[in-house]
C-alpha positions as CSV (number, residue, x, y, z in Angstrom):
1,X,-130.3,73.8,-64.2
2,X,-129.1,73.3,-67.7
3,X,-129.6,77.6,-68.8
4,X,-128.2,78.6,-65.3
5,X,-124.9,76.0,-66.4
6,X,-124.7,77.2,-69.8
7,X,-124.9,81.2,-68.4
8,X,-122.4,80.6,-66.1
9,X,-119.8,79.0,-68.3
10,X,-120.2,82.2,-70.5
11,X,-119.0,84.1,-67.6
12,X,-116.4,81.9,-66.0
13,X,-115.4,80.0,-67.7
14,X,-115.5,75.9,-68.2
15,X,-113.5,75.0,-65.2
16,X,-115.4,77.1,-63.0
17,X,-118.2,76.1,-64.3
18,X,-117.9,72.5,-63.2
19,X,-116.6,73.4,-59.7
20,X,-120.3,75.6,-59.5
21,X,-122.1,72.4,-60.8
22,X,-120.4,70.2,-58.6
23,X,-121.5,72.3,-55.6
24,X,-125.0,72.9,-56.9
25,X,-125.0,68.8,-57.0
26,X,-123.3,68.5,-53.5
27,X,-126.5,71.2,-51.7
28,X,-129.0,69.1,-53.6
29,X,-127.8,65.6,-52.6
30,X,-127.8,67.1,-48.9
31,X,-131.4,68.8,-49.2
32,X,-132.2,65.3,-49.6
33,X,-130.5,63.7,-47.2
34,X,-132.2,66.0,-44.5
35,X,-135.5,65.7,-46.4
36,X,-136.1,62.3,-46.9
37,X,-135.7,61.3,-42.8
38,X,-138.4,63.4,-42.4
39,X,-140.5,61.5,-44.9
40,X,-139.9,58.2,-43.2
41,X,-138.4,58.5,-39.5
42,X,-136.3,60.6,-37.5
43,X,-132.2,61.0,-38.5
44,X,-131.4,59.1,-35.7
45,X,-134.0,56.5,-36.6
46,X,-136.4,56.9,-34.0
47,X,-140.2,56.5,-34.4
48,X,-141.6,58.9,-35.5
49,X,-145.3,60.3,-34.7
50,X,-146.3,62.4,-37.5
51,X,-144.8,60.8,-40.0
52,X,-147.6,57.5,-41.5
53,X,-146.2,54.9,-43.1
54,X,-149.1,54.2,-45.9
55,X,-147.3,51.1,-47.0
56,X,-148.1,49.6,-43.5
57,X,-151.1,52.2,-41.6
58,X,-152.1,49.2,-39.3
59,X,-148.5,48.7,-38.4
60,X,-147.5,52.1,-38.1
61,X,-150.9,52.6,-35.7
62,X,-150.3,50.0,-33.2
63,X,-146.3,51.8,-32.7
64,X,-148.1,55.2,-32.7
65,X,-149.8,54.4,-30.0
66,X,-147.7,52.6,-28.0
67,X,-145.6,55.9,-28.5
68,X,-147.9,57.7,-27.4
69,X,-148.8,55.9,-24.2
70,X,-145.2,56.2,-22.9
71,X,-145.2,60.1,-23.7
72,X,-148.4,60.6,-21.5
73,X,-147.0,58.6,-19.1
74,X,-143.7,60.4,-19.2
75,X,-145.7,63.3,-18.9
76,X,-147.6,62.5,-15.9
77,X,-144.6,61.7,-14.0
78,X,-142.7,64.9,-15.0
79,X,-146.1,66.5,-14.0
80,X,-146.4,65.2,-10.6
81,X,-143.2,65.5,-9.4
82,X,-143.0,69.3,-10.3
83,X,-146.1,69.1,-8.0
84,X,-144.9,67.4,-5.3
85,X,-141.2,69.3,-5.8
86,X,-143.5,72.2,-4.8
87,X,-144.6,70.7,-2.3
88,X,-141.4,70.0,-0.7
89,X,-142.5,66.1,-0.5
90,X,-141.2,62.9,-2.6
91,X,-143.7,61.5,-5.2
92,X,-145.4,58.9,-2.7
93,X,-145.1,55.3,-3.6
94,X,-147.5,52.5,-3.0
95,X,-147.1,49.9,-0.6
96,X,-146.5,46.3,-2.3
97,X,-149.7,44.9,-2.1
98,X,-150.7,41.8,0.7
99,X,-151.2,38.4,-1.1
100,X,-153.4,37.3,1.9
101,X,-156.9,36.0,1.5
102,X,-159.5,38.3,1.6
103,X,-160.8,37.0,4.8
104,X,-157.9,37.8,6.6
105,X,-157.0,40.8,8.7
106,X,-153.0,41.1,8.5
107,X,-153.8,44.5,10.7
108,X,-156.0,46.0,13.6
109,X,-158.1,48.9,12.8
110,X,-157.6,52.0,15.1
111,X,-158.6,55.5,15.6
112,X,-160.8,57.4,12.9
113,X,-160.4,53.7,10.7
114,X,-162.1,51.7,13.5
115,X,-164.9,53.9,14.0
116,X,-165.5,54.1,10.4
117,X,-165.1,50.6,9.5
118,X,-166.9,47.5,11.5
119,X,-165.9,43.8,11.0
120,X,-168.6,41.1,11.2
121,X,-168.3,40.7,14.7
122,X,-168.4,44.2,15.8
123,X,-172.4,44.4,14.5
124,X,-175.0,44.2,16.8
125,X,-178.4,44.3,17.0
126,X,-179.4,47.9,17.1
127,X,-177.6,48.2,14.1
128,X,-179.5,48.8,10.5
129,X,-177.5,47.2,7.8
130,X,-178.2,48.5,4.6
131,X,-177.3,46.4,1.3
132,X,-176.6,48.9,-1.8
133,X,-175.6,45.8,-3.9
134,X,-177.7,45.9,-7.3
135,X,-179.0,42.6,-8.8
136,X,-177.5,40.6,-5.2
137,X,-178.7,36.8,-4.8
138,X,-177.6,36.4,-0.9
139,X,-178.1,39.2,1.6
140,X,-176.9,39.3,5.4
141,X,-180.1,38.3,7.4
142,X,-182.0,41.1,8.4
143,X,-180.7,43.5,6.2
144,X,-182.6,45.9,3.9
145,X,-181.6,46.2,0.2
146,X,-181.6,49.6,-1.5
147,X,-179.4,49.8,-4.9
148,X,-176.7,52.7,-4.6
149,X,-177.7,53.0,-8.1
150,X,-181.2,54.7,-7.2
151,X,-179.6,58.1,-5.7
152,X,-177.9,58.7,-9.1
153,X,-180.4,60.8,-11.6
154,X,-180.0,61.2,-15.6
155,X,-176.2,61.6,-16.3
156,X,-175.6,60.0,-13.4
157,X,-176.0,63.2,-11.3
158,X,-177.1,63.1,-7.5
159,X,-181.2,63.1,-7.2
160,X,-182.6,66.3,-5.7
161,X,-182.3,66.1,-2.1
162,X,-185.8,65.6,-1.2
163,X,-185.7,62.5,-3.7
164,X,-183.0,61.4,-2.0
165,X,-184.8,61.5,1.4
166,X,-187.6,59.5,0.4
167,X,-185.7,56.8,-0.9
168,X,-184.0,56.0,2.2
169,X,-187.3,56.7,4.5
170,X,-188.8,54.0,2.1
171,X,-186.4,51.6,3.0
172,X,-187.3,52.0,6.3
173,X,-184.4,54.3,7.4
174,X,-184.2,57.3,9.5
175,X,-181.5,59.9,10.2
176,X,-181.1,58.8,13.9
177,X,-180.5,54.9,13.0
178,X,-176.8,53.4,13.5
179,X,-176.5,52.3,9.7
180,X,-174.0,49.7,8.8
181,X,-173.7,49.9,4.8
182,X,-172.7,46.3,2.9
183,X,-172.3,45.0,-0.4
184,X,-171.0,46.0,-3.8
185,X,-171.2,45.9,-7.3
186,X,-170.7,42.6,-8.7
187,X,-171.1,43.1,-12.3
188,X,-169.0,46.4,-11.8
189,X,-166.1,44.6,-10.8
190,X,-166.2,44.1,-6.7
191,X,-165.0,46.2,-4.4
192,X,-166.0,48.3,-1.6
193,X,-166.6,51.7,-3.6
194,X,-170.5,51.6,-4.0
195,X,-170.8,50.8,-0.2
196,X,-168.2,53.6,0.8
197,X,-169.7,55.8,-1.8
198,X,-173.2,55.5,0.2
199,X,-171.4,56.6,3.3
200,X,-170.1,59.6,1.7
201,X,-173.5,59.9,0.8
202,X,-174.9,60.0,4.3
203,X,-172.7,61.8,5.6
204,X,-173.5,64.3,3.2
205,X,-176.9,64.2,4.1
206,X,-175.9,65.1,7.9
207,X,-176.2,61.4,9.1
208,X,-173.7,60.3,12.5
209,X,-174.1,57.1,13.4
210,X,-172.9,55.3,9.8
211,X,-170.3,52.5,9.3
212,X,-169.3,50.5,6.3
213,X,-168.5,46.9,6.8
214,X,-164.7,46.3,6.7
215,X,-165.3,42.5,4.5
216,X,-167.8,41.2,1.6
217,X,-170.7,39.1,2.6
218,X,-168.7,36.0,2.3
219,X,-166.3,37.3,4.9
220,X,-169.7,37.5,7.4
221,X,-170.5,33.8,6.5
222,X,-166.7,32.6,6.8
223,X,-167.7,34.5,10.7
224,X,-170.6,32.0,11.3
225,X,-173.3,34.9,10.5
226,X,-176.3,33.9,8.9
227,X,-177.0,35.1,5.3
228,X,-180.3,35.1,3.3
229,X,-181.6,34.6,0.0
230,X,-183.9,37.7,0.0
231,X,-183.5,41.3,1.9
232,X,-185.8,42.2,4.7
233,X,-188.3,44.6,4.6
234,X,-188.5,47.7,7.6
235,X,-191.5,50.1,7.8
236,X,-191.3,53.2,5.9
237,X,-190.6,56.1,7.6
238,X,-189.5,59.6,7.4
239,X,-185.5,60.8,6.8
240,X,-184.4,64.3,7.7
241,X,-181.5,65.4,6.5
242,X,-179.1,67.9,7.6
243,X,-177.0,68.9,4.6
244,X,-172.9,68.9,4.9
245,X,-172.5,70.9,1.9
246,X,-169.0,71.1,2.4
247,X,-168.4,67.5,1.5
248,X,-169.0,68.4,-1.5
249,X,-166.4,70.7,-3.8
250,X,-167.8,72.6,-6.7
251,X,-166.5,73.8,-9.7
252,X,-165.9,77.6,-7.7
253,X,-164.4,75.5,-5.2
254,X,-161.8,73.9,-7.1
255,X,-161.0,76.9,-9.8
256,X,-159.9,79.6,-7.2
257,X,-156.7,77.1,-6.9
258,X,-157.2,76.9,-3.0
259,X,-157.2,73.2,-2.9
260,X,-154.7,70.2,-3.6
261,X,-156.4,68.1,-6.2
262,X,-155.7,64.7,-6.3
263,X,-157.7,62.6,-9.9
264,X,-158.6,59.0,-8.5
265,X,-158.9,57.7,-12.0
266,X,-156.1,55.3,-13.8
267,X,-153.6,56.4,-14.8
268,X,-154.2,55.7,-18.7
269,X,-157.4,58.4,-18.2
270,X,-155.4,61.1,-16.2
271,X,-152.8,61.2,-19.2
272,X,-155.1,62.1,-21.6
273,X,-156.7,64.7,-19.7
274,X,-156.9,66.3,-16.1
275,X,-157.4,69.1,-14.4
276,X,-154.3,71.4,-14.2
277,X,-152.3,70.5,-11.5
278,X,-154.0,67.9,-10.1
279,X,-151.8,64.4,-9.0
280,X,-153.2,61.1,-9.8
281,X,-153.6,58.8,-7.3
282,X,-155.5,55.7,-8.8
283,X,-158.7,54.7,-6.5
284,X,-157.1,50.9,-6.8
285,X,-154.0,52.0,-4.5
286,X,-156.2,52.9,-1.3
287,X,-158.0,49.2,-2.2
288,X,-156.2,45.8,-1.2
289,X,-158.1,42.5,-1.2
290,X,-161.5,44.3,-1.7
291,X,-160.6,46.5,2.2
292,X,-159.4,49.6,2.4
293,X,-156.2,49.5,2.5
294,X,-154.1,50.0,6.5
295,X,-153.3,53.0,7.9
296,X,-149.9,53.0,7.8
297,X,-149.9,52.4,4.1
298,X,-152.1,55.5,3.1
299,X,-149.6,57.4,4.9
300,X,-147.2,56.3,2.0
301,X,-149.3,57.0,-0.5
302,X,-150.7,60.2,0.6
303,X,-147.5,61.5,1.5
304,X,-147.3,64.5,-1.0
305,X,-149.8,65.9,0.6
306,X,-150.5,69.0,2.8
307,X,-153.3,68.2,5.8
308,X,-153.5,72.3,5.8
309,X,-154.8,72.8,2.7
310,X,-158.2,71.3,1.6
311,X,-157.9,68.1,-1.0
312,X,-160.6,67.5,-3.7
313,X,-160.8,64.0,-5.3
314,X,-162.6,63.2,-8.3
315,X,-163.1,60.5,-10.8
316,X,-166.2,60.3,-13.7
317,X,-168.7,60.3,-11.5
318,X,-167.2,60.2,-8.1
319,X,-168.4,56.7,-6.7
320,X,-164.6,55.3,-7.4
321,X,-163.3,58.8,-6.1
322,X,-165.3,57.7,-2.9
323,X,-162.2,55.2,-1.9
324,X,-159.9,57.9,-1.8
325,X,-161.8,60.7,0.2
326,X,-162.7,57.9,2.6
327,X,-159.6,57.3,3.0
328,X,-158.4,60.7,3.2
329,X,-161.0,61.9,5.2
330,X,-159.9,58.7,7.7
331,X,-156.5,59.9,7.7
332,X,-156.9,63.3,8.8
333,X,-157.4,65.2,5.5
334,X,-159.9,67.8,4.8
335,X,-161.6,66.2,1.8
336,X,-164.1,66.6,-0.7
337,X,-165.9,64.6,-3.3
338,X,-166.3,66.6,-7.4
339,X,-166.5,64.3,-10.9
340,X,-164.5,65.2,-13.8
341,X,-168.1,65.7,-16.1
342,X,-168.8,68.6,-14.0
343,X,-165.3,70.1,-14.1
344,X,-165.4,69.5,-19.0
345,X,-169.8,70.8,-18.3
346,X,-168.4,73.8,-17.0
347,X,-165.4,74.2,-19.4
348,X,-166.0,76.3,-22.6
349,X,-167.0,74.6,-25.4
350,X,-165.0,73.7,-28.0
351,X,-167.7,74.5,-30.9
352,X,-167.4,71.1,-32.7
353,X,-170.1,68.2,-33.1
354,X,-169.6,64.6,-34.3
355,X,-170.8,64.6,-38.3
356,X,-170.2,61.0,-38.8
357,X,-169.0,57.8,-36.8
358,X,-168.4,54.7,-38.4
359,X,-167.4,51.3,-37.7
360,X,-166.1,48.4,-40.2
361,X,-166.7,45.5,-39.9
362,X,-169.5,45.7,-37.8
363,X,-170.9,42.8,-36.3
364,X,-167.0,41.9,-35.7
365,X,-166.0,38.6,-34.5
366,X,-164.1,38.6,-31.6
367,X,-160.3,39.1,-32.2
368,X,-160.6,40.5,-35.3
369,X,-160.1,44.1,-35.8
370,X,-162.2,47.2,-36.2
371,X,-161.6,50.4,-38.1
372,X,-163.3,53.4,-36.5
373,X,-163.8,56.6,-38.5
374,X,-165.3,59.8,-37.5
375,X,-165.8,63.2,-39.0
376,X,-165.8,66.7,-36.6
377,X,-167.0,69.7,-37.7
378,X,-167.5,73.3,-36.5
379,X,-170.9,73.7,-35.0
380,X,-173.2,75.4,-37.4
381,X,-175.5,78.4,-36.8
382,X,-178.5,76.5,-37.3
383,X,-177.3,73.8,-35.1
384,X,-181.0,72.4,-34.8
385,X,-180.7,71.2,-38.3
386,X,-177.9,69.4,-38.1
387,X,-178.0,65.7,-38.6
388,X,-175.6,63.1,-36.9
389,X,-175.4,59.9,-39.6
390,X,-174.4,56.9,-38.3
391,X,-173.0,53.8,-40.3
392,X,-172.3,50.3,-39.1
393,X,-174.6,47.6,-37.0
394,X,-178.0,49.4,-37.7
395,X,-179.7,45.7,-36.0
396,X,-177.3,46.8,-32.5
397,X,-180.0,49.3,-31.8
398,X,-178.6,53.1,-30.6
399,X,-178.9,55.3,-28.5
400,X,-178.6,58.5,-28.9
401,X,-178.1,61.9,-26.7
402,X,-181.4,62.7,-28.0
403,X,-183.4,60.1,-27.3
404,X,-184.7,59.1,-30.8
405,X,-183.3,58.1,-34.5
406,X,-184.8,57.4,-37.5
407,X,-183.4,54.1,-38.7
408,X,-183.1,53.1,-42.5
409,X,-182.6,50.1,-42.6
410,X,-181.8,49.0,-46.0
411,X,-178.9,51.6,-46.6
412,X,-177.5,50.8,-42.5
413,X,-177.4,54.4,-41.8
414,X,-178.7,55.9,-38.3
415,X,-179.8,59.1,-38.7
416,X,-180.8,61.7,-35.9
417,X,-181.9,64.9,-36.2
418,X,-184.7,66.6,-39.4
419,X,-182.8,67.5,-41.8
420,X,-179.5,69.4,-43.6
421,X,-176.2,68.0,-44.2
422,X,-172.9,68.5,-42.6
423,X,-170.9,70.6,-43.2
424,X,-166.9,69.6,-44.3
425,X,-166.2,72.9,-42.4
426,X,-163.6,72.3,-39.6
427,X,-162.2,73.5,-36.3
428,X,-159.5,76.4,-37.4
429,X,-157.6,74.5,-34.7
430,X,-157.9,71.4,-36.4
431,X,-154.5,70.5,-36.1
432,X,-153.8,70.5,-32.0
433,X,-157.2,68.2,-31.6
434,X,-156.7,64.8,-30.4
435,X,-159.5,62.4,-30.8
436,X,-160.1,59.3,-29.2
437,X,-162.3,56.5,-29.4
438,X,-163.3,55.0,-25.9
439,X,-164.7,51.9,-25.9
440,X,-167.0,50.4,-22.8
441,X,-168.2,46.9,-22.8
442,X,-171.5,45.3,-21.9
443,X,-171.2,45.9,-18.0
444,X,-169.9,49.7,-18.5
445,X,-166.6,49.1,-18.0
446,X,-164.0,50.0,-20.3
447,X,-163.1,47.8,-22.6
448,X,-159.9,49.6,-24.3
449,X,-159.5,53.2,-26.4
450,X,-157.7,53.8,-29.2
451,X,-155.9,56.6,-31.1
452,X,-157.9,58.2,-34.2
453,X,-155.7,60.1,-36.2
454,X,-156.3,62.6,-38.9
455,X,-156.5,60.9,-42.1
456,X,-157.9,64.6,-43.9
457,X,-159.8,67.5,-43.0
458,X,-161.9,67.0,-40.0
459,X,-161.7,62.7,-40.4
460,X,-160.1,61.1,-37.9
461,X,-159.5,56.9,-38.2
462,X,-158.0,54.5,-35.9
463,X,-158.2,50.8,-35.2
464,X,-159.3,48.7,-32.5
465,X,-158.5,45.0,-31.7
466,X,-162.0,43.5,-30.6
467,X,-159.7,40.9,-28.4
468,X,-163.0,40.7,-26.1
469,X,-166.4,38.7,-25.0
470,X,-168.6,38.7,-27.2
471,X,-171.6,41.4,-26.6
472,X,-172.6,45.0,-27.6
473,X,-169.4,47.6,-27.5
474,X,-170.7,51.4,-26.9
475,X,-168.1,53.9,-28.7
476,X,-167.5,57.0,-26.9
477,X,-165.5,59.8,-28.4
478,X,-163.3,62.5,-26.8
479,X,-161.9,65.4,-28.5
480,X,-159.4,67.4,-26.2
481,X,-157.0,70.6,-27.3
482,X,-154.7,71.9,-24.5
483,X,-156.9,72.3,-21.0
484,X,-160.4,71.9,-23.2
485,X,-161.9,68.3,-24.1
486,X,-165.4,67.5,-25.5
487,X,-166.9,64.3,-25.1
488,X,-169.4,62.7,-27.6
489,X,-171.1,59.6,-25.0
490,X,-172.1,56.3,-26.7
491,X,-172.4,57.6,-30.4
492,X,-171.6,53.9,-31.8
493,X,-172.6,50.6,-30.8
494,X,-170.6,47.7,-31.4
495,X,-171.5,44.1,-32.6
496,X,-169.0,41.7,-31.1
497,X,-169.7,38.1,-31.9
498,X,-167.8,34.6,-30.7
C-alpha cells in the first residue's frame, strides 16, 4: 500500500493522492463489511448453515439442526403439493383424531371395511383365529399363536414361499380355513400393523376367507369372551398357496413411473430421503385408537389420489406400510406393498465404506450427551482388506455386518476385517454428502438421529442428547447425495446407564 501511495503521489500529485487513498480505504472497509457476515451469519442476521461457530459447536449444532428440520419439512410440503397440483387435487388433510376409548365404535363398518374387518361378536366357531403377537401372556381361547416375526428371513426379507407354507401348515392352518388374524406387537409399540401385515400376507399367498379383528384382546374380554393364558394347539397340516404376485410391487414396477407412490413412513424419515415423487402419508394417520381409521376419513386423507392409476406404499420393511395398503386396498385403490431397503439395494452404489465410528463418552449416563464421530472413505480396490475400527463401549458387545470381530480389549477398539489400514482417501463428492446418525433403542424403535457434519476430509461429528431409558443404543449411519443414499446398519452400540 505504502509504494503504490508513494508512486502515485509522484504522478498526481499530493491532493490526488489522498483522494486515491481515501477510496482505496473506503473499497477495503466495504470488502469487509461484506466479508465478515459471511464469517459469522447472514447480512440480514439470519442463521446460518455453513457457517460453525467454534466458540460455541454444541450451540451452533443444536440451531443447525433445528434449521435443518424446518428446511426438510419445507421441502416436503413444497414437494407434495407440486404432486398433488399435478394431480389436480388439494394436499389431503387428516381428520382430527377421536378421543374415544379404544373400546368404543363411534362408527359402523360397511362395504369392503366390514368384510375385511370382524368385531368380537361377529366370530364364530368355524372361524380359525390366528395370534401373530410375539412374546403374548393372554391369548383369545382357542386361538393358535404363530409370531408374524417367523415369515421374515435375514434382513428382514419374506421367507421363500415354500418356508412360508410350512409354517402356517404347522400351526395347523390350511388355505381353505376362514382365518381371523389377532394380536400385535407389544414391545413394538401396539397397534394393528403386524395383524394387518399377516393379512397382506395371506392374501398374497392366494388365501379368501381372511379377516383381521377390528379391536385388541382386551376389547374381546370387555365383550364377555373368554381369554387364555396359553395358545391352543391344531394338528399340522398342509397349506397350498396360490400366489397374488401382483400384491406385491417391485423395483421394475415402481421405476417405469406408472404408479402413484405414496412413503408410509414419518414424516422426519421421508425428508431425508424418498423416492422421487412419492407423497408421504404417515402409516399413523390411517390408525386411530389402535383401529383402522373410518371410511369416510381415509377418503380425506387419500384424497390426492387417482383410483386409475396403481398406488405403491412402502415403509423399511413394509409391515407399517401394511396400514395404508389395507386401507387403500379397502377403499377401492389398486395397491401394492414394496420397502424402501429394496428400492437404496437396487440403487447404485455410492462407492464409500464406514473407516471409523466412534462414540464419547461411552457408557453415557442418561441425559448426558454424546459425541459421534465417523470417518467415510472411497471404497478401495482391495476392499477385502479393509478393516472397520470401532472405538467406544468394547464391554456393549457388536455386531457386525459380517458376523465376527476381533475385540482388543485393553486399547477398546473393535476391529473387523484381516488386515490394511484405511485409507484418508474421500468421495470426490465429498462435499454434497449428508451423513446421519440414526439411533434405535433397545426394542428397535428409533430412539432419535442427529446431524454429523463435516468437521475435515471424510470426518463427520455430531452430537446426541442420550435424554433416554437406560439400555444398549444401536448407531446406524446414512449417507445420502441427491437421489442416492447408503446405509451402514448397527455399526455402534451404545451404553446408556441411569
Amino acid at each position: 500500500m505504502a509504494r503504490l501511495e508513494t508512486s502515485l503521489m509522484k504522478k498526481i500529485g499530493n491532493g490526488k493522492a489522498i483522494a486515491i487513498t481515501s477510496g482505496l480505504a473506503s473499497i477495503l472497509v466495504l470488502c469487509l463489511a461484506l466479508t465478515l457476515p459471511a464469517l459469522a451469519g447472514t447480512e440480514t442476521g439470519e442463521f446460518c448453515p455453513t457457517c460453525p461457530d467454534w466458540t460455541d459447536l454444541d450451540g451452533w449444532l443444536a440451531k443447525k439442526a433445528v434449521y435443518e428440520q424446518e428446511q426438510q419439512q419445507k421441502a416436503q410440503l413444497d414437494r407434495q403439493e407440486t404432486i398433488l397440483k399435478t394431480q389436480k387435487a388439494e394436499p389431503a388433510q387428516v381428520p382430527a383424531k377421536n378421543d374415544s376409548a379404544p373400546g368404543n365404535h363411534s362408527k359402523t363398518r360397511t362395504g369392503a371395511f366390514a368384510e375385511a374387518l370382524v368385531s368380537p361378536s361377529g366370530v364364530t366357531a368355524n372361524d380359525v383365529i390366528l395370534d401373530i403377537s410375539p412374546n403374548a401372556t393372554e391369548y383369545i381361547e382357542g386361538s393358535v399363536n404363530l409370531n408374524y416375526e417367523e415369515f421374515m428371513g435375514s434382513g428382514w426379507s419374506l421367507k421363500p414361499l415354500p418356508e412360508l407354507a410350512k409354517l402356517l401348515g404347522d400351526a395347523g392352518i390350511s388355505a381353505n380355513d376362514s382365518v381371523v388374524i389377532a394380536g400385535e406387537c407389544l414391545p413394538c409399540g401396539g397397534g394393528p400393523s403386524p395383524a394387518v401385515f399377516t393379512y397382506w400376507l395371506l392374501k398374497y399367498l392366494g388365501h379368501e376367507k381372511v379377516r383381521v379383528l377390528d379391536g385388541s384382546i382386551d376389547d374381546w374380554a370387555a365383550a364377555g369372551l373368554n381369554v387364555s393364558d396359553a395358545p391352543a394347539l391344531r394338528q399340522q397340516t398342509n397349506y397350498t398357496p396360490t400366489l397374488k404376485s401382483d400384491l406385491l410391487a417391485s423395483y421394475d414396477f415402481v421405476l417405469n413411473g406408472g404408479a402413484q407412490i405414496v412413503d408410509a413412513r414419518p414424516a422426519r424419515d421421508f425428508g431425508i430421503g424418498s423416492i422421487p415423487e412419492a407423497i408421504n402419508i404417515p402409516y399413523e394417520d390411517v390408525v386411530e385408537n389402535e383401529r383402522i381409521r373410518p371410511e369416510e376419513d381415509l377418503k380425506q386423507i387419500f384424497l390426492g389420489l387417482d383410483k386409475d392409476r396403481p398406488v405403491v406404499v412402502y415403509t423399511n420393511v413394509g409391515v407399517e406400510a401394511s396400514l395404508v395398503w389395507f386401507a387403500l386396498t379397502l377403499s377401492g385403490y389398486d395397491a401394492r406393498l414394496y420397502t424402501w431397503k429394496d428400492w437404496l439395494e437396487n440403487q447404485p452404489s455410492l462407492n464409500l465404506e464406514l473407516a471409523e465410528i466412534d462414540a464419547r463418552p461411552n457408557p453415557v449416563r442418561s441425559g448426558n450427551a454424546v459425541t459421534i464421530t465417523a470417518s467415510i472413505q472411497e471404497k478401495q480396490a482391495a476392499a477385502s482388506e479393509m478393516k472397520l475400527t470401532v472405538k467406544g463401549c468394547v464391554t456393549c458387545g457388536f455386531g457386525s455386518p459380517q458376523g465376527f470381530a476381533s475385540i482388543d480389549r485393553s486399547s477398546g477398539v473393535v476391529q473387523i476385517g484381516s488386515a490394511g489400514k484405511p485409507s484418508d482417501a474421500t468421495t470426490g463428492s465429498e462435499g454434497t454428502l449428508r451423513c446421519t446418525a440414526i439411533i434405535n433403542g433397545p426394542d428397535g424403535s428409533e430412539a432419535g438421529r442427529t446431524t454429523l457434519l463435516s468437521t475435515s476430509k471424510g470426518k463427520y461429528v455430531g452430537i446426541w442428547n442420550a435424554g433416554v431409558v437406560p439400555g444398549i443404543y444401536k448407531v446406524s449411519i446414512l449417507v445420502s447425495t441427491g437421489e442416492n443414499s447408503e446405509v451402514f446398519p448397527d455399526v455402534l452400540e451404545i451404553e446408556v446407564t441411569a
